[in-house]
Backbone bond lengths (Angstrom), bond angles and torsions (degrees), N, CA, C in turn:
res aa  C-N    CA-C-N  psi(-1)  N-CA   C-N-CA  omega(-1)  CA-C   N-CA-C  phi
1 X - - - 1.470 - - 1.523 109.65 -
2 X 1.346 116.33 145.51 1.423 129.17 179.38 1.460 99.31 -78.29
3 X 1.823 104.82 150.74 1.401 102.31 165.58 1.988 118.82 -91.82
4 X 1.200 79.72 134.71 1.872 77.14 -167.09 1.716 97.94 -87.38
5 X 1.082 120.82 -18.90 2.028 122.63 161.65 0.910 94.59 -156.69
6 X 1.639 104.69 154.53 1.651 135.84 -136.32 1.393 99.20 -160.97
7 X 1.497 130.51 87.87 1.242 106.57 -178.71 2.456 105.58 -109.36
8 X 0.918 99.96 116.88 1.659 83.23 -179.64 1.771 105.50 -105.06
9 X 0.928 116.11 120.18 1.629 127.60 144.71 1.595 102.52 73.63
10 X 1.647 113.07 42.21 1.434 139.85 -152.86 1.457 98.84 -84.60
11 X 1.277 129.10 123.07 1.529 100.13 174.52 2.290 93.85 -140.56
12 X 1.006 120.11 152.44 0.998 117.56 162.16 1.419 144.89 -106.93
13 X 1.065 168.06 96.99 0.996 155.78 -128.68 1.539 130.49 -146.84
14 X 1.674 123.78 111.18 1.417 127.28 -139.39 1.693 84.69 -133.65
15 X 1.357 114.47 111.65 1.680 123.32 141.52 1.996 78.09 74.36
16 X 1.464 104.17 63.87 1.397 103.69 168.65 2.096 121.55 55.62
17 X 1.276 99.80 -3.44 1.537 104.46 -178.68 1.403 101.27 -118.00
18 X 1.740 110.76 135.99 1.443 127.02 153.44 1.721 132.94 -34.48
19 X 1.086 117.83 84.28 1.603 91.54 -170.54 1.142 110.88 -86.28
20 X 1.870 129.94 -15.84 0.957 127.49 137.11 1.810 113.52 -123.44
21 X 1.415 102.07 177.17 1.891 84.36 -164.67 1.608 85.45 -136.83
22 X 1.303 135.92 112.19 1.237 128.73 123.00 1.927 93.80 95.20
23 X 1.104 99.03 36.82 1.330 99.42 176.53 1.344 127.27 -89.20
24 X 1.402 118.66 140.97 1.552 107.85 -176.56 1.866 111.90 -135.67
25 X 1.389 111.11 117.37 1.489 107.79 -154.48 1.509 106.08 -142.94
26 X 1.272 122.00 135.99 1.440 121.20 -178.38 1.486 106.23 -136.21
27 X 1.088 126.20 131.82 1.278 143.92 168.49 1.571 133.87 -120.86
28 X 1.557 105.53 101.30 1.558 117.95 -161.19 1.863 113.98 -77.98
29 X 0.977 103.00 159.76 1.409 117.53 -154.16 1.552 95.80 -81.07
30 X 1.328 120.86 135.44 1.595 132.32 -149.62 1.891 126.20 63.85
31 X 1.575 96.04 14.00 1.631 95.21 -173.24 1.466 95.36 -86.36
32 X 1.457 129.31 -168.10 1.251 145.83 177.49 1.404 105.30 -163.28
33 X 1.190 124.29 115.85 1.625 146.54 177.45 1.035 120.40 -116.05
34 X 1.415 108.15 143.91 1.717 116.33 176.04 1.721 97.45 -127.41
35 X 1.276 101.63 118.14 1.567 123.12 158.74 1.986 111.57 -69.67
36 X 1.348 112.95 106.67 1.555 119.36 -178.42 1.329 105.52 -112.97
37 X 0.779 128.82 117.08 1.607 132.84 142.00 1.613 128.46 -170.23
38 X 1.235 125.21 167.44 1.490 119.27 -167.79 1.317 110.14 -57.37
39 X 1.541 115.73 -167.69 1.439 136.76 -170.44 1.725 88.21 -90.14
40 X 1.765 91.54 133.62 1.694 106.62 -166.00 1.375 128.08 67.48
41 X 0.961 113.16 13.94 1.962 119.89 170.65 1.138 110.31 -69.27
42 X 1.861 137.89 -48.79 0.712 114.48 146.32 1.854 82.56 145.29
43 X 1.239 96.59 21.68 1.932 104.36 176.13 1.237 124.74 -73.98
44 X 1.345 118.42 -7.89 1.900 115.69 174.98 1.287 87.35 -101.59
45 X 1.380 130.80 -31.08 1.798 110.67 -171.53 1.437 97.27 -62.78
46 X 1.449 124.26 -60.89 1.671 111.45 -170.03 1.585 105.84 -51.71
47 X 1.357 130.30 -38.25 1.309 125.85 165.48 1.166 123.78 -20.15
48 X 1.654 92.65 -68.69 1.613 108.88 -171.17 1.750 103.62 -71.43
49 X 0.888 129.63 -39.59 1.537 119.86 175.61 1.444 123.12 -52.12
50 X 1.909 102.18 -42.27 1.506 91.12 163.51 0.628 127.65 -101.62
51 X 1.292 130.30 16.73 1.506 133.15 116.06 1.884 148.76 -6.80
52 X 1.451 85.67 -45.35 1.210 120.31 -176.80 1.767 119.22 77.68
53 X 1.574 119.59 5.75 1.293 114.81 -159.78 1.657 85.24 -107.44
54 X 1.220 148.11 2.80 1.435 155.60 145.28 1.313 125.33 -109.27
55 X 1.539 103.96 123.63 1.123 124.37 177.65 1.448 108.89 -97.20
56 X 1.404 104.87 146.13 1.834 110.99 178.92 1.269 111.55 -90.67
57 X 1.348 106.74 145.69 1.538 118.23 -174.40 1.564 113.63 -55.96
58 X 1.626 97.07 -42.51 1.711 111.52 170.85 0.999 102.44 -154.97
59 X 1.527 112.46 153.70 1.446 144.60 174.58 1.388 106.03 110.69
60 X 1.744 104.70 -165.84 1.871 98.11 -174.78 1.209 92.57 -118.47
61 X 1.591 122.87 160.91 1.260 138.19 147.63 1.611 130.66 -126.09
62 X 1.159 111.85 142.85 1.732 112.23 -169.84 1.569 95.83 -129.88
63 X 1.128 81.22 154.46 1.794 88.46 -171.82 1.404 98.73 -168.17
64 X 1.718 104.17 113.18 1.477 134.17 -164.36 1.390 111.21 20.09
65 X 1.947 103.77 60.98 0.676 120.76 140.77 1.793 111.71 106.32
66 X 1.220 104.21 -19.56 1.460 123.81 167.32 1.428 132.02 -80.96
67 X 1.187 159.72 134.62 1.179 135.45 -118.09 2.144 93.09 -143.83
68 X 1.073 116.04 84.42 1.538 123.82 -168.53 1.520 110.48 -27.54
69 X 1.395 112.74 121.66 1.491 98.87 -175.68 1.460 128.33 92.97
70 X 1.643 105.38 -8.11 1.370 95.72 -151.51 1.770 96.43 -102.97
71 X 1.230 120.11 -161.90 1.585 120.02 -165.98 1.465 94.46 -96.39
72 X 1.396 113.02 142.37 1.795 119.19 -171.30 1.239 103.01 75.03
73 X 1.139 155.53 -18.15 1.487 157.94 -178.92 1.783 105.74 -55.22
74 X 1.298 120.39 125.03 1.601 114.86 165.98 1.477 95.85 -113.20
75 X 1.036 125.96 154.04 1.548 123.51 163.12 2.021 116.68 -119.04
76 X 1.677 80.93 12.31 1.423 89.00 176.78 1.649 104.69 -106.81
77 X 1.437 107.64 -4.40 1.746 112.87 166.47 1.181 109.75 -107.61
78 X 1.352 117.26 -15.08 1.465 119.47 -171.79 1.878 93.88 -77.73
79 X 1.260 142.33 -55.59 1.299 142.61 -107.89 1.412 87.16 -113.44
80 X 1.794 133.50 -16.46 2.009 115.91 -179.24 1.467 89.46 -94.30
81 X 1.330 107.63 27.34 2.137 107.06 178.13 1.571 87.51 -111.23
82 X 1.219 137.62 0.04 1.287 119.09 -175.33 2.191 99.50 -144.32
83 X 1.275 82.75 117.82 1.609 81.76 167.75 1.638 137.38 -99.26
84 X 1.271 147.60 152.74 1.176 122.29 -108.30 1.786 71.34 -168.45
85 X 1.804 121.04 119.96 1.106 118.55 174.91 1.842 100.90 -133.51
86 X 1.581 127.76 115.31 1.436 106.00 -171.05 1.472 83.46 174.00
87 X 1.770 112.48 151.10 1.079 150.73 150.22 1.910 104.67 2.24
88 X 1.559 94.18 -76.86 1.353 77.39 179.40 1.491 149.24 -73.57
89 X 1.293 106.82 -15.20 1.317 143.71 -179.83 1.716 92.43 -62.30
90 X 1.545 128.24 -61.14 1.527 132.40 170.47 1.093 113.75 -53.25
91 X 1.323 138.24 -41.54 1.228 127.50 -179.43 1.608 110.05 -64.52
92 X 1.411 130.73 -26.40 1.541 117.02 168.92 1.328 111.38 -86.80
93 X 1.149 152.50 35.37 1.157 152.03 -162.47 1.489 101.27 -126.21
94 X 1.365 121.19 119.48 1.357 114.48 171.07 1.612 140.08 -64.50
95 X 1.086 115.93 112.58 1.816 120.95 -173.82 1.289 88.88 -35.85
96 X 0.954 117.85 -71.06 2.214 123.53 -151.74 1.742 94.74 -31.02
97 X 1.819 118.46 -51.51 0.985 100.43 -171.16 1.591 144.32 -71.18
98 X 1.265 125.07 167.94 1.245 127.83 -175.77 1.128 129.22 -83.82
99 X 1.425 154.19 122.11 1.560 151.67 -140.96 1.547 98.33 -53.54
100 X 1.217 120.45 -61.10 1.294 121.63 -173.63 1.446 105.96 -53.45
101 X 1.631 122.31 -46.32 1.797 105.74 -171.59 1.630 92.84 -70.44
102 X 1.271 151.38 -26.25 1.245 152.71 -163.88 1.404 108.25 -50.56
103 X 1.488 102.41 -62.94 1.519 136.99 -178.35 2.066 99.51 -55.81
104 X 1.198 110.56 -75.90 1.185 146.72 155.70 1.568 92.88 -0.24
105 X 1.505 140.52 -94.42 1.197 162.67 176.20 1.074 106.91 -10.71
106 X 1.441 105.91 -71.60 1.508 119.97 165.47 1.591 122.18 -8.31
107 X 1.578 105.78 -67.80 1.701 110.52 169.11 1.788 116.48 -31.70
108 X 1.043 97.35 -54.55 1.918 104.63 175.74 1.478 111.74 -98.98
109 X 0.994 115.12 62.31 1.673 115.48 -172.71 1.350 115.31 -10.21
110 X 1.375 128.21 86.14 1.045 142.64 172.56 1.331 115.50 -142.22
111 X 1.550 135.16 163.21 1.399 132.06 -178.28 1.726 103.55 -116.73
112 X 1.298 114.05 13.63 1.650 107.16 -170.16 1.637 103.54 -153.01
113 X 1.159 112.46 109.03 1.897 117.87 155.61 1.863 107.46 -3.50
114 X 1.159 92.76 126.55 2.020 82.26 159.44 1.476 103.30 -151.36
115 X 0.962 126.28 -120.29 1.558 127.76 169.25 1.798 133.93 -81.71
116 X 1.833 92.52 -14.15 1.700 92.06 -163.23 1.393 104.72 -66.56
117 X 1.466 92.51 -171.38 1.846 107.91 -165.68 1.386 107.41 -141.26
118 X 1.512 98.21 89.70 1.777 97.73 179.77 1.205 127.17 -63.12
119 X 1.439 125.51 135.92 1.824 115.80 171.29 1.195 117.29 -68.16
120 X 1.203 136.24 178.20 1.305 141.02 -167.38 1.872 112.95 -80.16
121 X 1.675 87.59 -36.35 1.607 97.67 176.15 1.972 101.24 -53.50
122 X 1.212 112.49 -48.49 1.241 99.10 -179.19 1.791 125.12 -74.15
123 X 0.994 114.84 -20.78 1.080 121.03 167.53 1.579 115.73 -50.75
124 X 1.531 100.93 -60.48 1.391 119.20 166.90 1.505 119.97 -26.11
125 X 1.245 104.08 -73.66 1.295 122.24 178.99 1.767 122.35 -59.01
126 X 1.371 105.09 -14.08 1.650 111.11 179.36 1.629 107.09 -92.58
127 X 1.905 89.24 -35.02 1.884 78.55 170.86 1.603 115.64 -76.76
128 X 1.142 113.68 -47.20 1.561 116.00 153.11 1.592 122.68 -0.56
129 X 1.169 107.93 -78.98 1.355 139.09 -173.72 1.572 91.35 -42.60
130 X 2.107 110.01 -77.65 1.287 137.89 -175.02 1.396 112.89 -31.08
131 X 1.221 118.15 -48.20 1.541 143.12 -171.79 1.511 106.29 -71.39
132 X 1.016 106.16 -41.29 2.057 120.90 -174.44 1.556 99.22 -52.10
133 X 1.974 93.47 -56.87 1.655 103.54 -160.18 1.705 103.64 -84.54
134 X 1.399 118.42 -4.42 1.356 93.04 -178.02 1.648 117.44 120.71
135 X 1.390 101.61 -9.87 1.308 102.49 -158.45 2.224 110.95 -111.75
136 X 1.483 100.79 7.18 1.735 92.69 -177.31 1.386 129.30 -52.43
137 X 1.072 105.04 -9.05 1.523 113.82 -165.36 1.675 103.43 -105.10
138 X 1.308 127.86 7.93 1.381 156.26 -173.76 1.662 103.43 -124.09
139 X 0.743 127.58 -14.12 1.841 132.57 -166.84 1.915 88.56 -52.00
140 X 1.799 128.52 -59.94 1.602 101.24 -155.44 1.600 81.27 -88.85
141 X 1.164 145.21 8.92 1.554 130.65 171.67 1.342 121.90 -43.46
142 X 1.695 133.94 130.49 1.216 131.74 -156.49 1.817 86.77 -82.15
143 X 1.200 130.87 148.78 0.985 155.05 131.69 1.580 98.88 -9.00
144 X 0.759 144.30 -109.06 1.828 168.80 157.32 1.264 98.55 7.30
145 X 1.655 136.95 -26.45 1.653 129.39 -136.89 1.748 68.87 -127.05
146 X 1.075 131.35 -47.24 1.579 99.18 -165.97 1.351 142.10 -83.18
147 X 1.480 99.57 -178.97 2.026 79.97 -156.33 1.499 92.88 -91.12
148 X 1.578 94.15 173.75 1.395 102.01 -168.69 1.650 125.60 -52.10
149 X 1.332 102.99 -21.99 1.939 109.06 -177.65 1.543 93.70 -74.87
150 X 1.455 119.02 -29.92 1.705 104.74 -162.52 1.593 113.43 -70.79
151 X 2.244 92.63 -34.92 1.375 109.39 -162.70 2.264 87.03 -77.43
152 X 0.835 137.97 -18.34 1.273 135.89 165.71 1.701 109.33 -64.09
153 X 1.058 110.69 -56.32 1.507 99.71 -168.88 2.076 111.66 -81.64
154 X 1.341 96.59 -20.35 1.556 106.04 153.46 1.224 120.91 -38.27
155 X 1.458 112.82 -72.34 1.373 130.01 163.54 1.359 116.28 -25.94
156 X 1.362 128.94 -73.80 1.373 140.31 -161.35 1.234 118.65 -63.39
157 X 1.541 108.08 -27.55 1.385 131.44 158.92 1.433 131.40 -67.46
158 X 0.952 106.20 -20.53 1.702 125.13 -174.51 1.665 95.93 -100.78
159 X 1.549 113.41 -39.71 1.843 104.71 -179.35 1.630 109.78 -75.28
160 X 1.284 106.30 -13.17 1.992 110.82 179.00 1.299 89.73 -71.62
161 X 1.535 130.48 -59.68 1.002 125.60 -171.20 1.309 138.15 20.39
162 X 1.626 97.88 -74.66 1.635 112.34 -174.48 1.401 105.67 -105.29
163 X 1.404 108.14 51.67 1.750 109.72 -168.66 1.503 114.83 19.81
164 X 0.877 127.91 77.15 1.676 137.29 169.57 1.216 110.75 -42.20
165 X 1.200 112.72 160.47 1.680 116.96 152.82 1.129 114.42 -130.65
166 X 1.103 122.36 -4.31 1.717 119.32 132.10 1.543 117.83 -143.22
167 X 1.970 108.31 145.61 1.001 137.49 -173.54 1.432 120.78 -102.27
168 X 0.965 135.21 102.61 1.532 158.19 136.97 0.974 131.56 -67.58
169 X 1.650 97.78 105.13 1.680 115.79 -175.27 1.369 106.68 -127.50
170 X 1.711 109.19 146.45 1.746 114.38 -145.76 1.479 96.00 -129.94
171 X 1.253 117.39 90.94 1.607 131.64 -164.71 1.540 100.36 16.27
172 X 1.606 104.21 84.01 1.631 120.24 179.89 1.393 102.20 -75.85
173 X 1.262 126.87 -25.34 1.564 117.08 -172.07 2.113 117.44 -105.61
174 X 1.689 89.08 22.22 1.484 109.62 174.90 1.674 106.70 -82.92
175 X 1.490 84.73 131.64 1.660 101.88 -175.28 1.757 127.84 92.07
176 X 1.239 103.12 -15.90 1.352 117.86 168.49 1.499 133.14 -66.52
177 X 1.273 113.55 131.46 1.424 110.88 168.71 1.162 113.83 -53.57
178 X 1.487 128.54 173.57 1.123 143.00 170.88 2.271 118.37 -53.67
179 X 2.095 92.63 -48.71 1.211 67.89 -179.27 1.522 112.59 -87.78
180 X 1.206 104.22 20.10 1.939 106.26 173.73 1.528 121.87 -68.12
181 X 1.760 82.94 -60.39 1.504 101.61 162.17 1.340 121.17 -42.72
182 X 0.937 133.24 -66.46 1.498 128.94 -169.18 1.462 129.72 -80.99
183 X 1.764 102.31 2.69 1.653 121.02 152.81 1.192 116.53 -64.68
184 X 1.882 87.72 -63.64 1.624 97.14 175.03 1.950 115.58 -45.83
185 X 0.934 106.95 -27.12 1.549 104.11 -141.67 1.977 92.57 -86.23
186 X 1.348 89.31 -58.56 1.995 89.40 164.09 1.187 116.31 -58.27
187 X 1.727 151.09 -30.55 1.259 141.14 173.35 1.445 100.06 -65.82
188 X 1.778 136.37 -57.82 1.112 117.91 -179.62 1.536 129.56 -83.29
189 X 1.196 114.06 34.78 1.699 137.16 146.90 0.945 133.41 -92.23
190 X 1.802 107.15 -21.92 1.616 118.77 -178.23 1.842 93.16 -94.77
191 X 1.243 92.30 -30.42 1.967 94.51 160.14 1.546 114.21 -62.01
192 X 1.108 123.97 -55.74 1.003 103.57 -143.98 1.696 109.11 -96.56
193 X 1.488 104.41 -10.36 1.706 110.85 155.88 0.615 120.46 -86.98
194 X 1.616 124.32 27.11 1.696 112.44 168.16 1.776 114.33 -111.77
195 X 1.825 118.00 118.10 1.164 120.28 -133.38 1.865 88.85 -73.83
196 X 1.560 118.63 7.91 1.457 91.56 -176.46 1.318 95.75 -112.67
197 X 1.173 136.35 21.34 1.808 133.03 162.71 1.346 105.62 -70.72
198 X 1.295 96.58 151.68 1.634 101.45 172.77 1.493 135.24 -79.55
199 X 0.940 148.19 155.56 1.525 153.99 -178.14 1.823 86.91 -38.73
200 X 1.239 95.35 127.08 1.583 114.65 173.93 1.669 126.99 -116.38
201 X 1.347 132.05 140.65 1.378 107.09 -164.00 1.823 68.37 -144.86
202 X 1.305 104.28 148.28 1.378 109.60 160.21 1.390 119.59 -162.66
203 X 1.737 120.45 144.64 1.587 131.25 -159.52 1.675 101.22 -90.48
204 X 1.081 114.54 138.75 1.435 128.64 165.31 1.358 117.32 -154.68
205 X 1.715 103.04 162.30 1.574 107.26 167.98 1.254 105.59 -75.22
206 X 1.869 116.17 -69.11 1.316 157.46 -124.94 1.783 101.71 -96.02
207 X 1.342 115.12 119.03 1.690 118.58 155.54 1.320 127.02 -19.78
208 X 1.294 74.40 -50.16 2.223 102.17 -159.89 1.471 100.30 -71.99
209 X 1.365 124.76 -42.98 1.110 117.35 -171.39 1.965 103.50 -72.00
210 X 1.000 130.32 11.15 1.221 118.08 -174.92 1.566 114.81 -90.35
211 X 1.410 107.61 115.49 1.860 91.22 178.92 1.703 129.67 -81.62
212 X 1.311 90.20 152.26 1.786 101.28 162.74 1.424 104.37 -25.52
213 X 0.992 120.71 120.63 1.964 115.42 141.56 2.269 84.77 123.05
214 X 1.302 128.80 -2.27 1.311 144.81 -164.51 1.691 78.92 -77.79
215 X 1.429 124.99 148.27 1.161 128.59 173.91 1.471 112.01 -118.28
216 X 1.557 114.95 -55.03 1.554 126.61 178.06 1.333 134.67 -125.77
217 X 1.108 124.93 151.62 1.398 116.93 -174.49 1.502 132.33 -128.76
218 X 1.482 121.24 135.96 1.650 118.12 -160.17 1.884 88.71 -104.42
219 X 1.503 109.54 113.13 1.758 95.42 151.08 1.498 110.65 -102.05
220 X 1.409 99.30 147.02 1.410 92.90 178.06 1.864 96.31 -146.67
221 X 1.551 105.97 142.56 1.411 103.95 173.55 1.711 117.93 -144.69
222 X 0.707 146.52 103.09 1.390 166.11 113.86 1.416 116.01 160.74
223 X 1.714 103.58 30.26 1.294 124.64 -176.28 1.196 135.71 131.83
224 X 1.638 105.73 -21.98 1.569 143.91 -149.59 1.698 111.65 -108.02
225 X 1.337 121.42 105.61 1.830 114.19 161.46 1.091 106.89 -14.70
226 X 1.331 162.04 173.91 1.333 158.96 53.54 1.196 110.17 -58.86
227 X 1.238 158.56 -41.80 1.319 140.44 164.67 1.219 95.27 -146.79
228 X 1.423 104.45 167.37 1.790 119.88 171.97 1.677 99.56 -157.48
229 X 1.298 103.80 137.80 1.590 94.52 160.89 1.756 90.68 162.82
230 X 1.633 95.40 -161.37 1.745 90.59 177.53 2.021 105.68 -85.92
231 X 1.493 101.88 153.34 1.436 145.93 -169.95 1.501 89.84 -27.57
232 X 1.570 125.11 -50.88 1.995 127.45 -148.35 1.142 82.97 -104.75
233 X 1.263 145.61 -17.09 1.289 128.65 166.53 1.593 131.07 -82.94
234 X 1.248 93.90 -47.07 1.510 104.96 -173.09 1.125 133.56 -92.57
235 X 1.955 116.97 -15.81 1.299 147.91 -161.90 1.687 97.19 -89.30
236 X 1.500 144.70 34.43 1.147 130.46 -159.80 1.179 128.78 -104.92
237 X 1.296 159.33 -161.59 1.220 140.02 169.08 1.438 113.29 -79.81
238 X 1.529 131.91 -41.67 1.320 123.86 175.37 1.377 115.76 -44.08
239 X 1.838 119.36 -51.30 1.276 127.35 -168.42 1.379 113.02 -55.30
240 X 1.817 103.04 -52.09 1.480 108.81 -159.53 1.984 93.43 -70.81
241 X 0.812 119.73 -23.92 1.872 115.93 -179.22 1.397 104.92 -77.97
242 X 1.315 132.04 -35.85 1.320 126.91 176.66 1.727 99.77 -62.91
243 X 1.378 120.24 -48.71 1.468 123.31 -170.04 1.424 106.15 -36.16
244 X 1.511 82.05 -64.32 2.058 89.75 -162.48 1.447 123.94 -103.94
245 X 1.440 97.64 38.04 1.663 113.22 -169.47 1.473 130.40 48.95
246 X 1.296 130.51 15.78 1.505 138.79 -167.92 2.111 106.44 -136.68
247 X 1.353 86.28 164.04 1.889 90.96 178.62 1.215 88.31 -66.43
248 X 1.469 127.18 148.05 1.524 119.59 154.45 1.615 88.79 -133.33
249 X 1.370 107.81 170.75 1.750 110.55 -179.23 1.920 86.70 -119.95
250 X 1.164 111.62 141.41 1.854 110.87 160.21 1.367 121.61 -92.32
251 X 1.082 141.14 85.62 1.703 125.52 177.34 1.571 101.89 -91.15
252 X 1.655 106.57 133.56 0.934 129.34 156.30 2.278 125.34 -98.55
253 X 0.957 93.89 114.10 1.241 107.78 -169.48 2.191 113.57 -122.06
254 X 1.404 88.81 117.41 1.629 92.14 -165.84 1.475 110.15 52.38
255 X 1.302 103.71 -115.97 2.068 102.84 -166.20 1.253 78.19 -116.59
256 X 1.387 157.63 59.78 1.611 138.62 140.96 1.560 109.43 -131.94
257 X 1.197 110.58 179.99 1.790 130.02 178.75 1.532 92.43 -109.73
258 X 1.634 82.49 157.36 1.442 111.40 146.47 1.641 108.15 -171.54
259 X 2.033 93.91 152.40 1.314 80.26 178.53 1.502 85.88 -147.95
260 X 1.688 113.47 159.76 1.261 140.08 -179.64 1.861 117.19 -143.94
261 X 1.173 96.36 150.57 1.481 104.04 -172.81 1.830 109.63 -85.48
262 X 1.141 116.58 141.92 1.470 133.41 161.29 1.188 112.04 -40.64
263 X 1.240 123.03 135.26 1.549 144.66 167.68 1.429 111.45 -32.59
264 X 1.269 159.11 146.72 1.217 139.77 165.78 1.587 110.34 -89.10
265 X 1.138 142.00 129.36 2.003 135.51 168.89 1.465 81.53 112.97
């Protein structure tokens, strides 16, 4: 398998501080990853790098296959190859619009209605998408009126869009109730076991939020790897307590996580 991001000896650095330090990470084409670690570890910067809209202070990065920075490189052909579901991405998106033009946009990489004239094939494919996550019966819903699980699975729908070949999702199941979460959490399992989706990488705090069909996992905390590798290996109780500075225990139960902290005395 090809590596679809390649990061070697990556480090970033903002106002004299590491936001990540010396990282080196590769992610092969059909894998699925979950980025874990606390608040400030440093999991939307690797986001944003494979992303392509951040560049590292030092080291190299390639991303499906293109080398950041490098000579012949566009990052304006590189970036409708990678779809992009998260917090900030919603905040430019206009309320007025309707789930379907939301989704819709996507086709012409844009975040706002203007004059174009979609074909039907695309239409197709946005209800498609809509229908997968849950949401057809929401298609003329304004953007602005839905609740946060809808405006999440909106999202995820709008980054399939341009058939990606890689997917980036930015703690998509943040802010959700419980039964949100666990909509969300089975739709992106039926994603992510399906062998024609694209290489998926996605940021979280939480175990629980990790779905079925997730293969490997990056912790990282105050800038630093702490482990990487596949999910039964690397996901364990030593790792996840080193992450976030406390005992934590890992139980694995059927295809999900959970984790809880040690008794104190």
């Amino acid at each position: 398998m090809s590596d679809v991001l390649e990061l070697v000896d990556v480090s970033v650095v903002r106002d004299g501080r590491a936001l990540v330090d010396d990282v080196s990470w590769s992610v092969k084409e059909g894998e699925r990853w979950v980025i874990l670690g606390p608040n400030g570890a440093g999991k939307t910067t690797l986001l944003n790098i494979a992303s392509s809209y951040l560049f590292p202070t030092k080291g190299s990065v390639s991303v499906l296959g293109e080398q950041l920075g490098g000579v012949g490189t566009d990052v304006f052909d590189l970036r409708p190859r990678i779809g992009i579901a998260g917090v900030a991405l919603a905040e430019k998106l206009p309320r007025r619009q309707t789930v379907l033009q939301t989704v819709l946009t996507a086709a012409y990489g844009m975040t706002a209605t203007w004059n174009e004239n979609y074909d039907k094939v695309d239409e197709d494919r946005a209800r498609a998408f809509l229908d997968r996550l849950g949401m057809t019966e929401y298609l003329d819903r304004k953007f602005g009126t839905l609740s946060e699980g809808e405006r999440k699975r909106t999202l995820i729908a709008r980054a399939m869009m341009t058939d990606p070949e890689l997917l980036l999702l930015d703690e998509p199941a943040a802010g959700l109730d419980l039964g949100g979460r666990e909509d969300l959490v089975r739709r992106l399992g039926r994603l992510a076991r399906d062998p024609y989706a694209p290489s998926m990488i996605m940021v979280t705090h939480h175990v629980e939020e990790i779905a079925p069909g997730f293969t490997h996992v990056l912790m990282i905390r105050q800038g630093k790897v702490l482990a990487a590798g596949p999910m039964e290996t690397e996901l364990t109780s030593r790792n996840l307590s080193l992450c976030f500075g406390l005992p934590l225990v890992v139980e694995h139960q059927g295809d999900r996580y959970t984790a809880r902290g040690l008794p104190l005395g």
